[in-house]
C-alpha positions as CSV (number, residue, x, y, z in Angstrom):
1,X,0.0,0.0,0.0
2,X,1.2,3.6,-0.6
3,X,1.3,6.4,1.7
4,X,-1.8,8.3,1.3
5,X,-3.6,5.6,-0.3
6,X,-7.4,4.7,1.3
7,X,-8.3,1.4,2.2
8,X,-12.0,1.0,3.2
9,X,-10.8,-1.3,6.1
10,X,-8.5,1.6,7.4
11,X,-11.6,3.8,8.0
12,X,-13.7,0.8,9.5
13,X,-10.7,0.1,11.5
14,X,-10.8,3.3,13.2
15,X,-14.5,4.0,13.3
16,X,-14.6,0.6,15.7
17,X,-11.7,1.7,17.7
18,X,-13.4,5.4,18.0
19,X,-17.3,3.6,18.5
20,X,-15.7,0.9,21.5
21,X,-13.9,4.0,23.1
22,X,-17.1,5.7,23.1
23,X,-18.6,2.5,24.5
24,X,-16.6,2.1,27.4
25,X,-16.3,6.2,28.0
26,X,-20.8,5.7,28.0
27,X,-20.3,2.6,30.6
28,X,-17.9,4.7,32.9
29,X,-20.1,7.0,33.4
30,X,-23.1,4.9,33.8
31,X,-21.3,3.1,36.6
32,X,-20.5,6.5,38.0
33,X,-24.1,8.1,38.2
34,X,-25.3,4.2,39.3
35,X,-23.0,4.5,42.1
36,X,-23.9,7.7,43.1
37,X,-27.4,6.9,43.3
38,X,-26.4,3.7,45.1
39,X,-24.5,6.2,47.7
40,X,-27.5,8.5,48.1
41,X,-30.2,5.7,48.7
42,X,-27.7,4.4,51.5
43,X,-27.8,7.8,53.3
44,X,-31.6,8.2,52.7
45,X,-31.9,5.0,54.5
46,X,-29.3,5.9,57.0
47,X,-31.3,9.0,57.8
48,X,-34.6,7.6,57.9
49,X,-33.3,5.1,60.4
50,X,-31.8,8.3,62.6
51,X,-35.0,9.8,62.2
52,X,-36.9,6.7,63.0
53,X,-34.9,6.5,66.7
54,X,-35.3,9.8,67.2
55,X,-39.0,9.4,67.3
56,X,-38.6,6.5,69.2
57,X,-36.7,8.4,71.9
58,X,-39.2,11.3,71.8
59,X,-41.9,8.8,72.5
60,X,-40.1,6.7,75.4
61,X,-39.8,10.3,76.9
62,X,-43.4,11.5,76.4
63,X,-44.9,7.9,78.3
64,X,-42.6,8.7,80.6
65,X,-44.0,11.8,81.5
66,X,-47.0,10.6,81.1
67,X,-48.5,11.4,77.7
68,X,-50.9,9.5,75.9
69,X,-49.9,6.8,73.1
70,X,-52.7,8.8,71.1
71,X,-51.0,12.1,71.3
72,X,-47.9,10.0,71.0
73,X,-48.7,8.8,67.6
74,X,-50.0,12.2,66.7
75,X,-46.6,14.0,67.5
76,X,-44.2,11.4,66.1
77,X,-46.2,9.6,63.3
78,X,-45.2,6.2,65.0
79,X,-48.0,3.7,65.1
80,X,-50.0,3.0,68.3
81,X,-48.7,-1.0,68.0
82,X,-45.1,0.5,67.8
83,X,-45.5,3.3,70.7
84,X,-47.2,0.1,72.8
85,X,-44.0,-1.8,72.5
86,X,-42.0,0.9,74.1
């Protein structure tokens, strides 16, 4: 082959090469946002299970004082079943 002569297998050479660089540059970043939204459902769960003892605590203090489960319930959103455990 001479220099500067075209070869159609050149060209579909390089347009594979370019379309699985592309490929694995696309999958990268699908990993990345995947993990990111992997990371941000662990700290919404981690948060609703700090919330979750936080109402617990409220409620263990407001039987303690002597509040009713039914005010209980109404201040914290836990259930009556839950607050009866306590």
């Amino acid at each position: 082959m001479l220099y500067g002569e075209y070869r159609i297998e050149d060209e579909i050479a390089v347009v594979m090469r370019e379309a699985r660089e592309d490929g694995f540059a696309e999958g990268r970043e699908e990993g990345r946002e995947e993990g990111r939204e992997e990371g941000r459902e662990e700290e919404r769960k981690e948060g609703d299970k700090k919330l979750h003892a936080e109402k617990v605590t409220i409620a263990r203090n407001a039987l303690a004082e002597g509040s009713t489960p039914e005010f209980i319930n109404k201040i914290t959103g836990l259930s009556l079943e839950e607050i009866a455990k306590l």
